[in-house]
C-alpha positions as CSV (number, residue, x, y, z in Angstrom):
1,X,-91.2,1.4,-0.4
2,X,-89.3,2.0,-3.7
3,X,-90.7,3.6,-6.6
4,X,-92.6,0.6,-8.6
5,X,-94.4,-0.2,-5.4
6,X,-95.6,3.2,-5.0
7,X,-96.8,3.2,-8.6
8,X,-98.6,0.3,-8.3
9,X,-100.5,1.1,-5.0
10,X,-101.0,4.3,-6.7
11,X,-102.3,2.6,-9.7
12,X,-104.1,0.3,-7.5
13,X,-106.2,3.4,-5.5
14,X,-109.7,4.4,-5.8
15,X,-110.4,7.1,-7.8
16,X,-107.5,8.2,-9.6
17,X,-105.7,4.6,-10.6
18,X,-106.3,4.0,-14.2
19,X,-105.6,7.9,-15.1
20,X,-101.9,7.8,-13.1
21,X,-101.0,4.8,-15.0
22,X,-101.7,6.3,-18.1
23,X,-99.4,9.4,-17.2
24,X,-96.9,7.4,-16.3
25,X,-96.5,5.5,-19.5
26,X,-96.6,8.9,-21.3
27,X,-93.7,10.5,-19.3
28,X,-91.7,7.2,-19.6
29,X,-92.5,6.9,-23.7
30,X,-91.0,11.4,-24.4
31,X,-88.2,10.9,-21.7
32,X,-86.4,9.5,-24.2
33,X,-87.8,11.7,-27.4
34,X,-86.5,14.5,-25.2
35,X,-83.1,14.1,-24.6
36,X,-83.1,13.0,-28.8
37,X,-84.4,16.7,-29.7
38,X,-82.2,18.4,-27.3
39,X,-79.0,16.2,-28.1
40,X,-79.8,17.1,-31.8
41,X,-80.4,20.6,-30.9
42,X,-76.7,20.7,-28.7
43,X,-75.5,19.5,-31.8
44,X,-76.5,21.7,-34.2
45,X,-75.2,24.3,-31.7
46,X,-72.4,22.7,-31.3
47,X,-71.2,22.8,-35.3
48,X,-72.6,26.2,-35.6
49,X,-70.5,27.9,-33.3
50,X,-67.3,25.3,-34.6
51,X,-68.6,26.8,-38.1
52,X,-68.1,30.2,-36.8
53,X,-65.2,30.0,-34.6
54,X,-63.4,28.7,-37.7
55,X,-64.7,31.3,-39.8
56,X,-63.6,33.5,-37.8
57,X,-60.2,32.3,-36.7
58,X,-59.9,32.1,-40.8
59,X,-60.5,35.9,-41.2
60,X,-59.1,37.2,-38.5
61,X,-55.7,35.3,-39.4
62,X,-55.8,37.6,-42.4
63,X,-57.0,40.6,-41.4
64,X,-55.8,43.5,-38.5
65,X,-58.7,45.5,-36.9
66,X,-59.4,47.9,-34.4
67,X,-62.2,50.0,-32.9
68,X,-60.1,53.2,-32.3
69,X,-61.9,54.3,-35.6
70,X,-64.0,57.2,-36.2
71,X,-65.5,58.4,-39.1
72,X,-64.0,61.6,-40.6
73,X,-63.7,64.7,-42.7
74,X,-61.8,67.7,-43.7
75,X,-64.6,70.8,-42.3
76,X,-63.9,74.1,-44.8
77,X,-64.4,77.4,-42.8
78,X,-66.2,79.5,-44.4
79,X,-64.7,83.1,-43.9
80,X,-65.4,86.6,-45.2
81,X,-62.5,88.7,-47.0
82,X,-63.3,92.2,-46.0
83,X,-64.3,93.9,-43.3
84,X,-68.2,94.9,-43.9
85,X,-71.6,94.5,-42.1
86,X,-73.5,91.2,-42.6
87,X,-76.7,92.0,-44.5
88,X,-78.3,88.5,-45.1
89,X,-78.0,85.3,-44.0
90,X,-79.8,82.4,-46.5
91,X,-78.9,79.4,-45.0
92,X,-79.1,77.5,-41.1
93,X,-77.7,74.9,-38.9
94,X,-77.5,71.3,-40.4
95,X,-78.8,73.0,-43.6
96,X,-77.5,71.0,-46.8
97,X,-75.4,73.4,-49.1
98,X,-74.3,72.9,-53.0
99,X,-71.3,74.2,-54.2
100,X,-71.6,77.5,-55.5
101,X,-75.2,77.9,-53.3
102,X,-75.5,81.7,-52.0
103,X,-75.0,81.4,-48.3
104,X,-73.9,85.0,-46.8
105,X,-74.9,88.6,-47.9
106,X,-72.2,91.3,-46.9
107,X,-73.1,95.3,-47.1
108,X,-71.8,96.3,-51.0
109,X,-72.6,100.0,-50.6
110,X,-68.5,101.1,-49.8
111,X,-67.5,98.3,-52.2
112,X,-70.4,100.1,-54.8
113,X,-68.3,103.6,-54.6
114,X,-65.1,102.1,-54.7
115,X,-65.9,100.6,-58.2
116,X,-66.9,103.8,-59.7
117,X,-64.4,105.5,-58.3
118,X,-61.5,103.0,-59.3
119,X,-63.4,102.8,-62.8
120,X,-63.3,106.5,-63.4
121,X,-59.6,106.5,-62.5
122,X,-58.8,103.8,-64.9
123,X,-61.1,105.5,-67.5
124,X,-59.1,108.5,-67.1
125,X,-55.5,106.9,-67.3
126,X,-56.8,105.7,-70.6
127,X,-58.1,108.4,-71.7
128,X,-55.1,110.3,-71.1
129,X,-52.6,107.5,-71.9
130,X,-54.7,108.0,-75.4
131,X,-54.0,111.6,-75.6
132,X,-50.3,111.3,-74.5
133,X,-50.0,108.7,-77.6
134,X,-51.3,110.5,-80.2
135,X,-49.1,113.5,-79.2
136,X,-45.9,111.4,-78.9
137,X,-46.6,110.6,-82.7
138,X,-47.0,113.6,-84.0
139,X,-43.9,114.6,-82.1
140,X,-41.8,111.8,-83.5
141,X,-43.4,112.4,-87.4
142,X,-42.6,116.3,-87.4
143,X,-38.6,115.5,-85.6
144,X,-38.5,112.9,-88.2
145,X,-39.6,115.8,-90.9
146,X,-36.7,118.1,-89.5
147,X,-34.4,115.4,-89.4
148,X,-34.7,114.7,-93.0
149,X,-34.5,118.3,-94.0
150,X,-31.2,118.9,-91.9
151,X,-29.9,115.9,-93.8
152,X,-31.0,117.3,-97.4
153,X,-28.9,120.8,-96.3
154,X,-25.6,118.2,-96.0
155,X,-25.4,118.0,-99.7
156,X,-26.2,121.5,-100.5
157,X,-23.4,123.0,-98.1
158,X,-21.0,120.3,-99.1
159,X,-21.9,121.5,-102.6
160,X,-20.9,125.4,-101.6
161,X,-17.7,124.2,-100.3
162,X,-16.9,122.6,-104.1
163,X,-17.9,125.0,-106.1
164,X,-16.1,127.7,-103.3
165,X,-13.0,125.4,-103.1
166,X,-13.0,125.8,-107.0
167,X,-13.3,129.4,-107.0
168,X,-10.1,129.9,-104.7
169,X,-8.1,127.3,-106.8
170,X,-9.0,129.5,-110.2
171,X,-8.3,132.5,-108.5
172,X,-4.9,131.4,-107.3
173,X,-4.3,130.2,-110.8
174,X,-4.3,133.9,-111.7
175,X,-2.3,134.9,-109.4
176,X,1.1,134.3,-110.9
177,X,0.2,135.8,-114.2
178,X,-0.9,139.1,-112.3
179,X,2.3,139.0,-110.2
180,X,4.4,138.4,-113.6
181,X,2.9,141.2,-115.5
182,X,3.0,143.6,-112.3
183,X,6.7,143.0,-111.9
184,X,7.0,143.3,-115.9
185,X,5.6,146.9,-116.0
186,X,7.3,147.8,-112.5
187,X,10.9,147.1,-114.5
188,X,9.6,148.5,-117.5
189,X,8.6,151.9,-116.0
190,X,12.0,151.8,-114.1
191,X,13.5,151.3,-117.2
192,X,11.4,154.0,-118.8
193,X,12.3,156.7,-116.1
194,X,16.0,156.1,-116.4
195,X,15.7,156.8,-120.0
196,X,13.9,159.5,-119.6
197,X,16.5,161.1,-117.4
198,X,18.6,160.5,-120.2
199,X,16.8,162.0,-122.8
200,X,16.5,159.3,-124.7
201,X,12.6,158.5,-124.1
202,X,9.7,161.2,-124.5
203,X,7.7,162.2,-121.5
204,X,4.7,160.4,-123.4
205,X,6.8,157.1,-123.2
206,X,7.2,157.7,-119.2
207,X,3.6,158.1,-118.9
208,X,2.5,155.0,-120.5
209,X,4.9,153.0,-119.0
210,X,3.8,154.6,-115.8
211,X,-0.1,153.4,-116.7
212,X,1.6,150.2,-117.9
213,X,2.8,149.5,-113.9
214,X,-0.5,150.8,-111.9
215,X,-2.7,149.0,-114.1
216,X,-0.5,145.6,-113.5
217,X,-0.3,146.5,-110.2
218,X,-4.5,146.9,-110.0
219,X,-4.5,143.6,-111.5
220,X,-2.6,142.1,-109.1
221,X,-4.4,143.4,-106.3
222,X,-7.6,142.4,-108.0
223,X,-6.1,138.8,-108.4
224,X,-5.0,138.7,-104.6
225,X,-8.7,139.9,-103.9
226,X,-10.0,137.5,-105.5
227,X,-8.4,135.3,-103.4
228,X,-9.0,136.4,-100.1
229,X,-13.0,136.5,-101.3
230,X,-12.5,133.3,-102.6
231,X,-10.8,131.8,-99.2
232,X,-13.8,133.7,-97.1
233,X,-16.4,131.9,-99.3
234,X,-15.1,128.1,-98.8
235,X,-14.6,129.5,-95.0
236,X,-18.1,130.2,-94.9
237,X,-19.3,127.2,-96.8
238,X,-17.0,125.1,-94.6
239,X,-19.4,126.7,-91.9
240,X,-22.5,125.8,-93.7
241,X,-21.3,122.5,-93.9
242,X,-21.1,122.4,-90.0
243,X,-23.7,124.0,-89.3
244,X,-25.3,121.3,-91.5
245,X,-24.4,118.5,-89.6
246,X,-25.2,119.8,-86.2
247,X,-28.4,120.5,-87.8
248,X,-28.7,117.0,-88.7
249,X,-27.3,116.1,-85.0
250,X,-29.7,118.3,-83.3
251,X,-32.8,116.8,-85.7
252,X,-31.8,113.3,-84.8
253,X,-31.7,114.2,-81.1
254,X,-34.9,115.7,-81.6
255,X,-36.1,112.3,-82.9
256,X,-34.9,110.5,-79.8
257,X,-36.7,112.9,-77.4
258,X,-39.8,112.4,-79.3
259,X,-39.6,108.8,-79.5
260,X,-38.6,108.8,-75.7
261,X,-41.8,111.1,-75.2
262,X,-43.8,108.9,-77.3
263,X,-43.0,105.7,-75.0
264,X,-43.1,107.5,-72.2
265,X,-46.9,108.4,-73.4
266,X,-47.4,104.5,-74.5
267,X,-46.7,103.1,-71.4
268,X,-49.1,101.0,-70.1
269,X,-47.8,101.3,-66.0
270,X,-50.1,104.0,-65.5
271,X,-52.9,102.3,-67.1
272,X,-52.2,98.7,-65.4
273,X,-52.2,100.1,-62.3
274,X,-55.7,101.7,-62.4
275,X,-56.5,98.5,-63.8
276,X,-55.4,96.4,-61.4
277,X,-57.1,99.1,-58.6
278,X,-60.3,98.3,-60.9
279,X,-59.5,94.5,-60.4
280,X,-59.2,95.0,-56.6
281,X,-62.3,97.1,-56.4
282,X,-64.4,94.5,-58.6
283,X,-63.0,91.6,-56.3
284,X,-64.0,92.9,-53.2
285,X,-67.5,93.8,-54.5
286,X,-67.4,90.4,-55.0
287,X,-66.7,89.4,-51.8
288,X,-69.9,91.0,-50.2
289,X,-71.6,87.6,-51.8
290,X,-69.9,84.4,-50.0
291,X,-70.9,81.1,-51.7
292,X,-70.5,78.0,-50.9
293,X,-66.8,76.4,-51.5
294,X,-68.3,72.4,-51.5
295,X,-71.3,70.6,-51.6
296,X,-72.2,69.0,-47.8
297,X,-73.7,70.7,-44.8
298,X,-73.5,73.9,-42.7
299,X,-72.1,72.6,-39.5
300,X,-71.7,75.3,-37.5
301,X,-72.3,78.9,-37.8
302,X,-71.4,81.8,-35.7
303,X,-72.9,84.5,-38.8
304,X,-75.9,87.3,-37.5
305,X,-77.5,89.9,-39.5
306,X,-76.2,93.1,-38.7
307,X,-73.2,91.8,-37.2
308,X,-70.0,93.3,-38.4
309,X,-67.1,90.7,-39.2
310,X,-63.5,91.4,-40.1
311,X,-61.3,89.6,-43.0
312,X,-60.6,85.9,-41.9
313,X,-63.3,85.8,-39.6
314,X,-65.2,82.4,-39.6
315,X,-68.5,82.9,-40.4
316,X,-69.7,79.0,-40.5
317,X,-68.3,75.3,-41.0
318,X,-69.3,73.6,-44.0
319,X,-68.9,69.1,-43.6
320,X,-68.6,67.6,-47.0
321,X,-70.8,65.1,-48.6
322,X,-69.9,62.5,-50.7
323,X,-67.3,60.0,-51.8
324,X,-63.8,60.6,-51.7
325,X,-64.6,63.7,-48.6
326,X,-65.7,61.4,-46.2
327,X,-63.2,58.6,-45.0
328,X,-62.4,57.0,-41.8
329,X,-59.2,57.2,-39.4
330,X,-58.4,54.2,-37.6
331,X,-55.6,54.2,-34.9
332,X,-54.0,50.4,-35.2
333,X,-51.7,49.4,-33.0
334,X,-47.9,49.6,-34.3
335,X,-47.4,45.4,-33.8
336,X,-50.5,45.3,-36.1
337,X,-48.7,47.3,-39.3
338,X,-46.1,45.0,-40.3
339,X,-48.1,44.0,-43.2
340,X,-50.3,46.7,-43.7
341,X,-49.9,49.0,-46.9
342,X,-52.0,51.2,-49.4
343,X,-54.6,50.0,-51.5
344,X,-55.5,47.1,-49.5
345,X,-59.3,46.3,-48.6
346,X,-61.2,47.0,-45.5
347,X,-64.4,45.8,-44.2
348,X,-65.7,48.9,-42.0
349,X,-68.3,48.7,-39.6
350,X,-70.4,51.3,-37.8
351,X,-71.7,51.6,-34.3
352,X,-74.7,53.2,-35.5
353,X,-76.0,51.1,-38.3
354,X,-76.0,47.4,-36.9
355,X,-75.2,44.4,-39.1
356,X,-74.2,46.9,-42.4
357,X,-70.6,46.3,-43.5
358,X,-69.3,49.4,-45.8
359,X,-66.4,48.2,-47.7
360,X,-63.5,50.7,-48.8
361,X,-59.2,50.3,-48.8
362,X,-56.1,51.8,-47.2
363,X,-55.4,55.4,-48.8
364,X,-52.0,56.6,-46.7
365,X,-50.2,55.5,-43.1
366,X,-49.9,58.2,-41.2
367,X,-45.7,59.0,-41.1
368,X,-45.7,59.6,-36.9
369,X,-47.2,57.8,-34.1
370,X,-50.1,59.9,-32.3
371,X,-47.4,60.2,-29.6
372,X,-45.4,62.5,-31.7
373,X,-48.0,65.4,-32.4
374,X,-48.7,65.5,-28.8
375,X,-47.5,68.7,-26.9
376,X,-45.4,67.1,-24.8
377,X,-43.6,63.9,-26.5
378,X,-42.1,61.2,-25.2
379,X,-38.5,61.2,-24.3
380,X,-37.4,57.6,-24.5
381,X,-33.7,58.5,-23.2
382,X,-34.9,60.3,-19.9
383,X,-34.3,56.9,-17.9
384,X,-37.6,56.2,-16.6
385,X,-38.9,55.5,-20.0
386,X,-42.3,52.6,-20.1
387,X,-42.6,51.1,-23.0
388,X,-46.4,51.9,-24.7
389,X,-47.5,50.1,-27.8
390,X,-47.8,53.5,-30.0
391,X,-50.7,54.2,-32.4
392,X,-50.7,55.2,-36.2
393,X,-53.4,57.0,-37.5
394,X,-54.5,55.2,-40.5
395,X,-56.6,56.6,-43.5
396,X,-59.4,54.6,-45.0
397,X,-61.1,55.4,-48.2
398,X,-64.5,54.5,-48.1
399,X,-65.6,52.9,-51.5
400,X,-69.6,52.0,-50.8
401,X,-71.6,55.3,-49.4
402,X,-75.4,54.4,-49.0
403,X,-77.5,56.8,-49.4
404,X,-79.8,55.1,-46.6
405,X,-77.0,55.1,-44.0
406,X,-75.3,58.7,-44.0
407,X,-72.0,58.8,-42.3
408,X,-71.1,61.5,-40.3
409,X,-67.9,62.6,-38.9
410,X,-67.1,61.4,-35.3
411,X,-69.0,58.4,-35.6
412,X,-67.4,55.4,-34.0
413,X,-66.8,52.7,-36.1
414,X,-64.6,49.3,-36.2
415,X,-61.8,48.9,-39.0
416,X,-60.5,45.5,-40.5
417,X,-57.8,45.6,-43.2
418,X,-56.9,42.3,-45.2
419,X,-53.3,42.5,-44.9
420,X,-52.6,39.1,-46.0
């Protein structure tokens, strides 16, 4: 029997007839209400996913992406600068640091006696350079003194060679006179003595022209005496006059040795390098105190009390925190960088923080494929060269930090850069 004549025997039973029929005429009146609200709900479907597919065909036709992101940052090492004993450590593991916080406490007690000991050396080269100084100046002001008193003898010598030059030229000027009158009373007493062989002058006459000639003859002795004396005293002031200027040679070398010995006294080598011992020792004192180079967190630390490190040794790792320290590097694909540059925006999601979008731009393009830093590069000219679609590491700025969602580096994260 077909369907209509089972419902009507069934509607036709005992029992249960008028309640069927009734159930049926329900079922038959939503059948079609059904297929109306899920037609209408396909629909909706339907534009909502053509609404999204265009959206999304829209953006990504102006954007490149990749998920070989990760979220980054430049770790700082924190390391100790002498070798000394740790005494204190004030800060732990994951522990957030300031710049400038206290973080490591070295032994200062060999740093302590190096200070005094360097002070007291450059103390002392003061001190001395002092002393040296005020020695040199005297030195210079007492050859100065001497020079100016050889100088002042110049004049006075010169002088004695005048007035001596003068005395020789008037005693030569005698000298003829003398020589006349000597040769005068020579002749006369010649004369005299002829005549007096003669008889025709008196013994007397002989005599006096006799006195006449030895007195000339003293005279001229006296004036050649005078001459000689004269001619030894411009000699000697000549002398004088020399001796003079080497006096005034000497004086002024004696000035130059001072003033050599007075710079010799002021200069500051001496004294500059106990300063810059001083410098060194007051540095390293300061390095028994490490502080904190960046504000973020202590990553990783290696740093006991008690344990003894050397210079360069890495006590901790400090991550920044912040803007501008955090940023991502995403590895795009070298078909995707045709039109990518800096400064463009970049929508940035992370793995760990579902359905938030930080937003941030293009800072650099790495100059070298990943391929190129590795140990052992490709050789494309070997012969059994396979093409790979290379990778550029990409930095991205990241221009939105929140607070709520802290990033951290090595986080995975997906990168989409507006290119167009």
């Amino acid at each position: 029997m077909d369907t209509r004549e089972a419902e009507k025997s069934t509607a036709t039973s005992p029992g249960n007839g008028r309640s069927t029929a009734a159930a049926g005429d329900v079922e038959e009146r939503n059948g079609p209400r059904k297929r109306v609200i899920f037609g209408t709900i396909g629909a909706i479907v339907a534009v909502l996913l053509i609404v999204w597919g265009v959206k999304w065909f829209l953006y990504a036709r102006v954007h490149e992406g990749t998920d070989d992101a990760r979220i980054d940052a430049d770790p700082v090492a924190v390391t100790s600068k002498i070798n000394e004993r740790i005494d204190q450590v004030l800060v732990d593991t994951n522990q957030e640091v300031k710049k400038g916080q206290l973080l490591i406490v070295l032994d200062k007690s060999v740093e302590e006696d190096q200070m005094r000991q360097a002070q007291a050396q450059f103390d002392l080269a003061t001190a001395n350079q002092q002393t040296s100084t005020t020695q040199g100046r005297g030195g210079v002001t007492q050859a100065q003194a001497n020079a100016q008193n050889a100088q002042a003898q110049v004049p006075v010598a010169q002088a004695g060679v005048a007035q001596a030059t003068a005395q020789l030229r008037a005693a030569q000027a005698q000298l003829p006179a003398a020589q006349a009158a000597s040769e005068r009373a020579s002749a006369d007493y010649q004369r005299a003595s002829s005549l007096y062989a003669t008889g025709d002058v008196s013994k007397a006459q002989l005599d006096a022209a006799r006195a006449e000639a030895a007195s000339a003859s003293a005279q001229l002795r006296a004036a050649e005496d005078q001459i000689n004396v004269a001619a030894a005293n411009l000699t000697a002031a000549q002398q004088r006059v020399g001796a003079a200027m080497a006096g005034v040679d000497a004086a002024s070398g004696g000035v130059t040795t001072a003033e050599g010995k007075l710079a010799q006294a002021s200069d500051p080598s001496q004294v500059e390098a106990a300063r810059a011992q001083l410098s060194i020792a007051k540095q390293n004192l300061g390095y028994t105190r490490i502080v904190s180079p960046i504000d973020g967190f202590v990553g990783e630390k290696s740093a006991e009390v008690g344990q003894t490190v050397q210079a360069g040794m890495t006590l901790m790792t400090l991550i920044p925190d912040g803007a501008g320290k955090i940023y991502v590097t995403a590895n795009f694909k070298e078909t995707q960088l045709g039109d990518m540059k800096a400064g463009q925006p970049v929508d940035i999601t992370v793995d760990a923080y579902k359905g938030v979008t930080f937003h941030g731009h293009v800072v650099s393009i790495n100059p070298a494929s990943q391929n190129t830093y590795a140990l052992v590069p490709a050789q494309n000219a070997t012969g059994n060269f396979v093409k790979v679609t290379q990778r550029i590491p990409v930095r991205i700025s990241i221009d939105d930090m929140k607070p709520s969602e802290p990033l951290r580096p090595g986080m995975s994260v997906e990168a989409y850069v507006k290119v167009r």
